[in-house]
Structures are given as C-alpha cells and as structure tokens.
C-alpha positions as CSV (number, residue, x, y, z in Angstrom):
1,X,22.0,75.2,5.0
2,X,21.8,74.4,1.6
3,X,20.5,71.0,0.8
4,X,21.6,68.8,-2.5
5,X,18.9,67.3,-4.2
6,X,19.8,63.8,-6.5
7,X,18.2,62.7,-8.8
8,X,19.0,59.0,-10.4
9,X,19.1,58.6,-13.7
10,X,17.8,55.7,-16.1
11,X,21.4,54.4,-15.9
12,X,21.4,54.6,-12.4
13,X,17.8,53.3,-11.9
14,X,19.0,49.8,-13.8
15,X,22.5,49.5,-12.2
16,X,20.4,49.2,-9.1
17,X,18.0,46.9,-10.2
18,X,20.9,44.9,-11.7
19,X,22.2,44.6,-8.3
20,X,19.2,43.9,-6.8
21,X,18.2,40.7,-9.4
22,X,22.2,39.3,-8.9
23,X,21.9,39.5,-4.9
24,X,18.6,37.7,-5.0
25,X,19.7,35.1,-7.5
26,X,22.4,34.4,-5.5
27,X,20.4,34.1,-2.4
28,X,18.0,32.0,-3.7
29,X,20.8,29.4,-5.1
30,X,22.7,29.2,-2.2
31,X,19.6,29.1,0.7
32,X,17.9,26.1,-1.7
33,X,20.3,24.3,-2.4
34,X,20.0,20.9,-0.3
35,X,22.1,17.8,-1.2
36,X,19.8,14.9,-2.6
37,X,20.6,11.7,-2.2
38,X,19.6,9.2,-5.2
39,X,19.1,6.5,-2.3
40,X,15.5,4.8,-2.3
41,X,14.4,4.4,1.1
42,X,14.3,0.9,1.8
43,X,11.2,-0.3,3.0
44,X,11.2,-3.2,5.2
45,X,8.3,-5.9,4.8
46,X,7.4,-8.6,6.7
47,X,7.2,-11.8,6.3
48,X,4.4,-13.0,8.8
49,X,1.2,-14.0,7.9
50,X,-0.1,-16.6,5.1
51,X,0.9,-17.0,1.5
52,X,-0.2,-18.9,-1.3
53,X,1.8,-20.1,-3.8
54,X,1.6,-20.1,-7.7
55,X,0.7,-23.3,-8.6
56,X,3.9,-25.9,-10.1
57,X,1.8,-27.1,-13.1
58,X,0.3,-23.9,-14.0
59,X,-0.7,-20.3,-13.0
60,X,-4.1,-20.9,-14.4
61,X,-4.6,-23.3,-11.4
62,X,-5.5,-22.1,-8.3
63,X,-3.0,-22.1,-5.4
64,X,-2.4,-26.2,-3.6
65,X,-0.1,-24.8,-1.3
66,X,-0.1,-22.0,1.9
67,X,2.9,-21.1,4.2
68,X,2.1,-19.6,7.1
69,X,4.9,-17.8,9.2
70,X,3.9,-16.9,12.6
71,X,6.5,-16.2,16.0
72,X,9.4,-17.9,14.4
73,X,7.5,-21.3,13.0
74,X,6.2,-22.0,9.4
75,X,3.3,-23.5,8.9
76,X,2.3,-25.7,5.4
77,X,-1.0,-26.4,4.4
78,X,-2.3,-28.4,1.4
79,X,-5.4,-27.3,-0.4
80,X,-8.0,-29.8,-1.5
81,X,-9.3,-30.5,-5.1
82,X,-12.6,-28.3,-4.6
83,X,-13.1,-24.9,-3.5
84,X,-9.8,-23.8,-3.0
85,X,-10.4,-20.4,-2.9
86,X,-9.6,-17.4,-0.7
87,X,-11.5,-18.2,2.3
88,X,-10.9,-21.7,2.2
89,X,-7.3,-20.9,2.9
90,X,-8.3,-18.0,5.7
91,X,-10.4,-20.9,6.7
92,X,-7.3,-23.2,8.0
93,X,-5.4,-22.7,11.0
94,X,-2.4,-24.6,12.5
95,X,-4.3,-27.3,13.5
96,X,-4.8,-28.0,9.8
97,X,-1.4,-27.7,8.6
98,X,1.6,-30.7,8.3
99,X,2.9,-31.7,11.7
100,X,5.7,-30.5,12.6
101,X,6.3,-27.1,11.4
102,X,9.8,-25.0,10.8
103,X,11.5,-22.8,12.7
104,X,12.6,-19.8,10.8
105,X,14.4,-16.7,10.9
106,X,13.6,-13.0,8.1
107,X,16.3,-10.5,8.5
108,X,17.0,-8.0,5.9
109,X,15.1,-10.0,3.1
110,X,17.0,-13.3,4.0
111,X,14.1,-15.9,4.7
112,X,16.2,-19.1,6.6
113,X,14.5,-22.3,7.8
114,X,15.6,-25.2,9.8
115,X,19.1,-23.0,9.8
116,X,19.8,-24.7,6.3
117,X,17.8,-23.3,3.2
118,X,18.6,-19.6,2.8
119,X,16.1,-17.7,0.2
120,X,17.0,-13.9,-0.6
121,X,13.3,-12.7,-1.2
122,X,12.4,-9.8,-3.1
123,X,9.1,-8.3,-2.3
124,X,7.1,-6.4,-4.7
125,X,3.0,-4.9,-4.8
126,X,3.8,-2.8,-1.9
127,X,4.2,-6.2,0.5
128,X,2.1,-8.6,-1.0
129,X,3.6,-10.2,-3.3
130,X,7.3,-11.7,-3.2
131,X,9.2,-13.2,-6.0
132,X,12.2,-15.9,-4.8
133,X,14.7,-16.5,-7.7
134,X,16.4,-19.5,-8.1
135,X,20.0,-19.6,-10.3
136,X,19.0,-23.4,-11.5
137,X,21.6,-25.6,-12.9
138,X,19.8,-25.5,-16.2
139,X,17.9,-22.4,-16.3
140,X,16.7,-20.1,-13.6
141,X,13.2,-20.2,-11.8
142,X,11.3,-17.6,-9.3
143,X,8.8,-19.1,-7.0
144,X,6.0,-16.7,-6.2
145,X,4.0,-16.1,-3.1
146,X,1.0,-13.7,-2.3
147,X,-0.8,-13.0,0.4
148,X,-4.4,-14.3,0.6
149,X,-6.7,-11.4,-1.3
150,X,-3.8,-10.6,-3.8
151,X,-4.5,-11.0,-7.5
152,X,-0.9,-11.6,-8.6
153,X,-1.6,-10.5,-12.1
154,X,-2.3,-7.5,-10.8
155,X,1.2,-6.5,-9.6
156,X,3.4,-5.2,-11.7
C-alpha cells in the first residue's frame, strides 16, 4: 500500500491560521459578552443615631442643635454656649433632650415625623452626611446634618 504524503503550502499554512484567529475572535465576543446595566446600586443608609446640625447663623459656628433618632422616636437636644464640641454632644443622652420627643418613620429616604412633615433626604459621605432641600417660596434652602466625628467640609 502506497501512502500519499501532503505537504501544506504557505497559502495553506495562513488559510488555516485565518480560520483559527476568526473562530477564536468569535468565541471570545460571544462567551464575554454580559449585558451591563448603567444602574448604580442603591445603597440604603440609616437614619438612626445622632446628628448635628449646621448652625442657622453660620457654618463657622459650631453645631446648637442634635437629633437623635432611635426605635421610632427623635430626640432634640440644645447645646450650650461653651464647649460644644464632639463629646459634649456624645456626652448627652435622652434624659438631656426636650420632653416629649417624635415619633418617626425612614423608608426609602423619606424621613416623616409626627405623620405630618415629610423630608426626602439625600445622603452623601458614604452615610454621614445628609443634605435636606427645601424648594422655599423665595429661594431654595438645604439643611445639613452630620453625624458626630464628621467634618462636613470634608465631604464632597
């Protein structure tokens, strides 16, 4: 029995390699492809805990007001005129706040108290800081809160 030998040519060599590149190429599309969503995951904060709040006649003054929102109540404290400072405020407890505190509800970024005043809160610095616009009749406002430690001018 007589046995044919072949022997590929240069043309031969790249049609195959041709082949070869295109099957990958396709492969590798098709197997990677995923379908990505553009959706930010929404993270969900919470509200609980204490917060100051930026000072009415100035952001150079330091904080005269705390919230505290713990099982469904909200707590407001009033600083004094000397050392108001961060552990003054982790200082108080509900003892020190106003009498008669709030009941509130926080679903989906929708801060309600007393089942009247609605806020729609937006929460920025991973949490710590959250930022309560206002429409105004004459010009809009945004209150700010921060959570004791937080140097607001640090969050961007």
């Amino acid at each position: 029995m007589k046995y044919i030998t072949y022997k590929p040519t240069l043309k031969d060599f790249i049609i195959w390699l041709t082949i070869l590149v295109l099957a990958l190429l396709v492969f590798t599309l098709f197997s990677g492809c995923k379908k990505v969503d553009n959706i930010t995951a929404k993270v969900n904060y919470s509200i609980e805990g204490k917060w100051l709040l930026e000072n009415a006649s100035g952001s150079n003054l330091p904080p005269n007001t705390m919230y505290e929102f713990r099982n469904g109540l909200k707590y407001t404290y009033y600083g004094g005129t000397e050392n108001v400072d961060d552990s003054y405020w982790l200082s108080l407890d509900s003892s020190d706040a106003i009498p008669n505190p709030n009941k509130y509800t926080f679903t989906n970024d929708s801060l309600t108290i007393d089942s009247k005043i609605i806020y729609n809160l937006t929460f920025d610095c991973d949490g710590n800081l959250i930022n309560i616009d206002f429409p105004g009749v004459l010009e809009p406002s945004t209150w700010r809160w921060w959570r004791i430690g937080i140097d607001p001018r640090n969050c961007n």
